[in-house]
SETOR-414016 format. One record per residue (C-alpha): y, x, z; residue in one letter. Coordinates in steps of 0.5 Angstrom, whole numbers, padded with zeros to 4 digits, always signed. Layout:
% SETOR-414016
YXZA;...
% end
This chain:
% SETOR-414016
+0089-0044-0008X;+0086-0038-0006X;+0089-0031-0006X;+0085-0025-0008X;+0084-0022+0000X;+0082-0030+0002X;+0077-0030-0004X;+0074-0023-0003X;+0073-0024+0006X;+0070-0032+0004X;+0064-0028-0002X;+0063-0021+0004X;+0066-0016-0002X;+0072-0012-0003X;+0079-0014-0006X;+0078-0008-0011X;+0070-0012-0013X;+0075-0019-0014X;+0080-0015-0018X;+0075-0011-0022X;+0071-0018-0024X;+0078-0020-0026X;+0080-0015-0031X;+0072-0015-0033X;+0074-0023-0035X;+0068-0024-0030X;+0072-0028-0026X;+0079-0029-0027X;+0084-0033-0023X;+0087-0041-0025X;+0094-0039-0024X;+0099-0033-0022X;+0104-0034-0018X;+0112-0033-0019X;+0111-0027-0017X;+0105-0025-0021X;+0100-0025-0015X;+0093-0028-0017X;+0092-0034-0015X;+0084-0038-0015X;+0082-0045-0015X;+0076-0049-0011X;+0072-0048-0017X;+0074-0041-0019X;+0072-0039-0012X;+0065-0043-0014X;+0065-0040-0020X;+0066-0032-0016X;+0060-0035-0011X;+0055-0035-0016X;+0057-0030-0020X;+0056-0025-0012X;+0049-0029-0012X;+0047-0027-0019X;+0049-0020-0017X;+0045-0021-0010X;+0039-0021-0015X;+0040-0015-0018X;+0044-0018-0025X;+0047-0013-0029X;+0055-0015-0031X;+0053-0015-0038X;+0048-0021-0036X;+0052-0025-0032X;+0057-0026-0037X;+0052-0027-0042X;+0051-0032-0037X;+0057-0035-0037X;+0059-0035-0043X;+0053-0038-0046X;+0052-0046-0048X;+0046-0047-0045X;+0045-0044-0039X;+0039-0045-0036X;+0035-0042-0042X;+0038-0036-0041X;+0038-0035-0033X;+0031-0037-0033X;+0029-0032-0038X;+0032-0027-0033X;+0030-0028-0028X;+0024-0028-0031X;+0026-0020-0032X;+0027-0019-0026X;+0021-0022-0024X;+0019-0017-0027X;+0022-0011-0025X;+0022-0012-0018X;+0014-0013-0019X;+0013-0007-0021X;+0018-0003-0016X;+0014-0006-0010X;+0008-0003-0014X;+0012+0003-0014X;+0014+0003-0007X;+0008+0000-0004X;+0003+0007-0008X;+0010+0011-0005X;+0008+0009+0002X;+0000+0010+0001X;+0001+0017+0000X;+0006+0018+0005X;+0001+0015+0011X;-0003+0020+0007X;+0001+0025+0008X;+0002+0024+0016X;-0005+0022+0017X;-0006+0029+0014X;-0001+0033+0018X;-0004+0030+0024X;-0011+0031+0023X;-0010+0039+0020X;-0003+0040+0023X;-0001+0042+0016X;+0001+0040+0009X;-0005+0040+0005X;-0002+0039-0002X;+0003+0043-0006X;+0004+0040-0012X;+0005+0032-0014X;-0002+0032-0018X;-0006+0035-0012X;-0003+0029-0008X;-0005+0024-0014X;-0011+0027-0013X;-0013+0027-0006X;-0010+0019-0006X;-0016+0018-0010X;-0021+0021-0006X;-0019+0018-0001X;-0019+0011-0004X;-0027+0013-0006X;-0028+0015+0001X;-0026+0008+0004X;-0030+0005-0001X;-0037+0009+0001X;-0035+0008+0008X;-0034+0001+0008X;-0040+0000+0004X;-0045+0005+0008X;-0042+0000+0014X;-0044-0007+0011X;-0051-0003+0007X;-0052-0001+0016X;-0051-0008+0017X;-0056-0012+0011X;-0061-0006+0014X;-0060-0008+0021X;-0060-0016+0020X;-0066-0015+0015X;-0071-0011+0019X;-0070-0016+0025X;-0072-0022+0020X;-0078-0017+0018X;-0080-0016+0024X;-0081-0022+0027X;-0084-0024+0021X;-0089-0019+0021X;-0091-0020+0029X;-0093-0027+0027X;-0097-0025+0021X;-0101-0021+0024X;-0106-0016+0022X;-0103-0010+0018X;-0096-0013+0016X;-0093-0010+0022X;-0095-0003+0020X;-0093-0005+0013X;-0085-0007+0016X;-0086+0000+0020X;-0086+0004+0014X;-0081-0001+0010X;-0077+0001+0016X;-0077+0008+0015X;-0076+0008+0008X;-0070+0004+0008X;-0067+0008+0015X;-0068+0015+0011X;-0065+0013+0004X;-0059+0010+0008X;-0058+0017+0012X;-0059+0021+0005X;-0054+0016+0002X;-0049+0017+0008X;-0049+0025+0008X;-0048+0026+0001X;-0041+0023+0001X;-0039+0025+0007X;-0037+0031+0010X;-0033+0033+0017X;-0027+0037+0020X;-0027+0041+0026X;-0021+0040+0031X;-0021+0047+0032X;-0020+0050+0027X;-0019+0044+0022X;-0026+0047+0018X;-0028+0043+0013X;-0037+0042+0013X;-0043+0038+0010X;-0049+0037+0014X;-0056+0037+0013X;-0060+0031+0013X;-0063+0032+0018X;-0057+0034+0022X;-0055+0028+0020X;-0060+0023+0023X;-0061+0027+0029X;-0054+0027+0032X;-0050+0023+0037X;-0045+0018+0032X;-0040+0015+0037X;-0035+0011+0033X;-0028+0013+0031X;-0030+0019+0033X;-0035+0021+0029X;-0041+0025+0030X;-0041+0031+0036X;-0043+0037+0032X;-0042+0045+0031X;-0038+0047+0028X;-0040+0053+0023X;-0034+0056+0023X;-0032+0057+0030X;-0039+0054+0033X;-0035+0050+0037X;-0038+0043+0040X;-0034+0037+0038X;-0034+0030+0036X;-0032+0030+0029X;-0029+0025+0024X;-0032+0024+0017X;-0026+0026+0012X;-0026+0024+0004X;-0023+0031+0002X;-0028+0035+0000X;
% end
């Protein structure tokens, strides 16, 4: 037989959480002593044991003792579990949208060195921005790649085929290149680390300036004609 303090220090809870199960008719102790004292059997602490398990997994007290009370068990444990399923699926989408917008937040805080949001609808705002801008960018990165592969076949192709086709690739080339500037300058825009300015460029600008990676382009700023590199940036 187990006392009330040894069932609570073997299931980790406090005495007052075994006492409470027991006035709740969670559960309740096999025998009382002389004395009054609780006293609970092998199977009453087996019973206590699932009872913290079902807790662990987020059951409420009504559901547990549905639980216990009911003839076929394993029916109604499964169609809960099933709910808490559920529910815990869709707090993790809650929390992992949360932890979007606060990386959001620090990222923006790092590059501007203040909040650029007031409210929660500017926040869910400047998430789909920058949602859409990684989807541009992620795309202008495999289109570079497809034009980078295809002109290095065409070429080859052309300069064994002779004649005029290697001018034909020439100009094919110049096509292409010059739609995927225009396409990259029409949805990006710069921020001067100066003076955390916002701009667009030219297309010309665009194809003529130095683009060194993750640090972006080395561009004048128009706001404070600083010379810098500049990363591209979704808010616009």
């Amino acid at each position: 037989m187990y006392t009330t303090g040894e069932i609570a220090k073997i299931c980790h809870v406090s005495i007052r959480t075994v006492q409470y199960y027991d006035k709740e008719k969670i559960v309740c102790p096999s025998h009382l002593s002389d004395g009054g004292r609780r006293q609970y059997s092998e199977d009453d602490l087996q019973q206590f044991q699932t009872v913290c398990l079902y807790r662990k997994l987020g059951f409420s007290l009504h559901d547990i003792r549905d639980i216990l009370e009911c003839g076929e068990q394993n029916e109604i444990l499964l169609k809960l579990l099933c709910q808490q399923e559920e529910i815990m699926n869709a707090r993790l989408k809650e929390l992992q949208l949360n932890k979007e917008k606060i990386v959001l937040l620090i990222e923006e805080m790092k590059t501007s060195r203040c909040l650029a949001v007031t409210n929660y609808d500017d926040l869910e705002k400047l998430l789909v921005k920058k949602k859409k801008y990684h989807k541009i960018d992620m795309l202008t990165y495999y289109l570079t790649i497809c034009y980078v592969i295809l002109m290095s076949i065409g070429t080859y192709i052309a300069s064994q085929m002779g004649g005029i086709y290697p001018f034909v690739m020439v100009i094919i080339a110049g096509i292409l290149l010059i739609a995927l500037i225009y396409f990259h300058t029409s949805f990006h825009t710069y921020l001067c680390p100066q003076c955390h300015y916002q701009f667009k460029i030219s297309f010309f600008q665009d194809l003529f300036s130095f683009h060194n990676g993750k640090q972006g382009k080395y561009l004048k700023c128009p706001q404070c004609h600083q010379k810098n590199w500049m990363k591209g940036t979704y808010r616009l």
